[in-house]
C-alpha positions as CSV (number, residue, x, y, z in Angstrom):
1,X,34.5,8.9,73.5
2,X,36.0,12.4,75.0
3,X,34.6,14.0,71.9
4,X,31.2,12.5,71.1
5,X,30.4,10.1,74.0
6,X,26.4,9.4,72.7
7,X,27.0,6.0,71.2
8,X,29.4,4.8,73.6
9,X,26.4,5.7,76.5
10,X,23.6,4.5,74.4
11,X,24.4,3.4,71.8
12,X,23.5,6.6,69.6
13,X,23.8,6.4,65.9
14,X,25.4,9.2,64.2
15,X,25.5,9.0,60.0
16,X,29.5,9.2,59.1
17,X,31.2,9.8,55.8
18,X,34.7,11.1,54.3
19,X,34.6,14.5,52.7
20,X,34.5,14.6,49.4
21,X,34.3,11.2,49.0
22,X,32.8,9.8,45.3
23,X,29.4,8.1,45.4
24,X,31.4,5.8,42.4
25,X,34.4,4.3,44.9
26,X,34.3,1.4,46.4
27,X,32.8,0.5,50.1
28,X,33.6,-1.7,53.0
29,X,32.2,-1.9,56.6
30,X,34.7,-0.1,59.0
31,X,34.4,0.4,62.3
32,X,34.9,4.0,63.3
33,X,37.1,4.2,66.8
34,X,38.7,6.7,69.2
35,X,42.4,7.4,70.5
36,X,41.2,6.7,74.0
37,X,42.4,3.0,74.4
38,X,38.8,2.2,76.0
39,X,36.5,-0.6,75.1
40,X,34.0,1.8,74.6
41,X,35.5,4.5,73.0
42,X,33.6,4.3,69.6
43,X,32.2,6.5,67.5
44,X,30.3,4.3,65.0
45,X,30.3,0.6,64.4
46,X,29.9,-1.2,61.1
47,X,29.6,1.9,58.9
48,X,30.0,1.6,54.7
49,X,33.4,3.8,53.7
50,X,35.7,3.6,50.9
51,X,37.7,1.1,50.8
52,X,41.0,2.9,50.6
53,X,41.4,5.7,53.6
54,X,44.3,7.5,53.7
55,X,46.6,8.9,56.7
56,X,44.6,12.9,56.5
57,X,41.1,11.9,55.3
58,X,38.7,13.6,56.7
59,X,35.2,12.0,58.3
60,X,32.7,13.9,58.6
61,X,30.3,13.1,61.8
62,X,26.4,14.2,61.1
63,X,24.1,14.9,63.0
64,X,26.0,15.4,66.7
65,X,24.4,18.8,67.5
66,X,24.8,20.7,70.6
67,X,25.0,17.7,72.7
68,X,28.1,16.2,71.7
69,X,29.9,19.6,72.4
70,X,28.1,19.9,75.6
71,X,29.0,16.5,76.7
72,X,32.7,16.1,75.8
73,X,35.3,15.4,78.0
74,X,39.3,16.2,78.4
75,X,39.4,12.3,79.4
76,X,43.3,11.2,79.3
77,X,44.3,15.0,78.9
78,X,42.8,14.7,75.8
79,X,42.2,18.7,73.9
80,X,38.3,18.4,72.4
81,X,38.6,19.4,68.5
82,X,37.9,21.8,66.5
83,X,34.5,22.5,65.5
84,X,32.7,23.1,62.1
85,X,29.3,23.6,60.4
86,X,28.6,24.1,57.0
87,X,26.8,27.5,56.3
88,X,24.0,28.4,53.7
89,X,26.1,28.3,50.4
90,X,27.9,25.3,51.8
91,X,31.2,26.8,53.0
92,X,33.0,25.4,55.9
93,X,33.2,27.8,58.8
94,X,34.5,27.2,61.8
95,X,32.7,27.3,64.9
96,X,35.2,26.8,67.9
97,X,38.8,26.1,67.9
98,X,40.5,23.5,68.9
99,X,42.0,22.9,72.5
100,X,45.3,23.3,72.9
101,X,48.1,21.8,75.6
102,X,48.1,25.3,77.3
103,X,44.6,25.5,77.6
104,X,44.4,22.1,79.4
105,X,47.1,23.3,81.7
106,X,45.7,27.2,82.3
107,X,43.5,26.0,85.1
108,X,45.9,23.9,86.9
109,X,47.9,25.1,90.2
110,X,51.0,24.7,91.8
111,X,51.7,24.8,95.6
């Protein structure tokens, strides 16, 4: 929701995936959810994923373009992520670093 609010407004659908997953393992329908603790915070419902996720998996969200950066939040205090694009020989390169505590705080004042 803070970092890609489309389908929580309307609904939008984005394609998601683990990295480096294997077309061979097995698949169940997962819903894919945020650390907001809102009824809304979601960022894709009923999506096919291996079976067997592991605490550091990465998912990969496609297709969020421009907009989702444009549109996030720091909802709940909440830092927006990191983000990444693969280039022409399909290397990960990062595009913008993650948030941290400090710079959530940096524009704050105290009387």
């Amino acid at each position: 929701m803070t970092e890609c609010i489309r389908p929580a407004l309307y609904q939008a659908y984005h394609h998601i995936d683990t990295v480096n997953s294997l077309s061979t393992e097995e698949r169940i329908l997962f819903d894919i959810v945020g650390p907001v603790c809102e009824s809304g915070d979601f960022l894709g419902k009923q999506r096919c994923l291996p079976k067997i996720l592991k605490r550091g998996d990465f998912l990969a969200v496609f297709d969020v373009g421009a907009y989702c950066s444009s549109m996030s939040s720091n909802y709940n205090m909440r830092p927006r992520p990191a983000e990444y694009a693969l280039d022409e020989q399909e290397q990960i390169q990062i595009l913008k670093k993650r948030e941290t505590n400090e710079d959530l705080l940096r524009t704050y004042c105290v009387a």
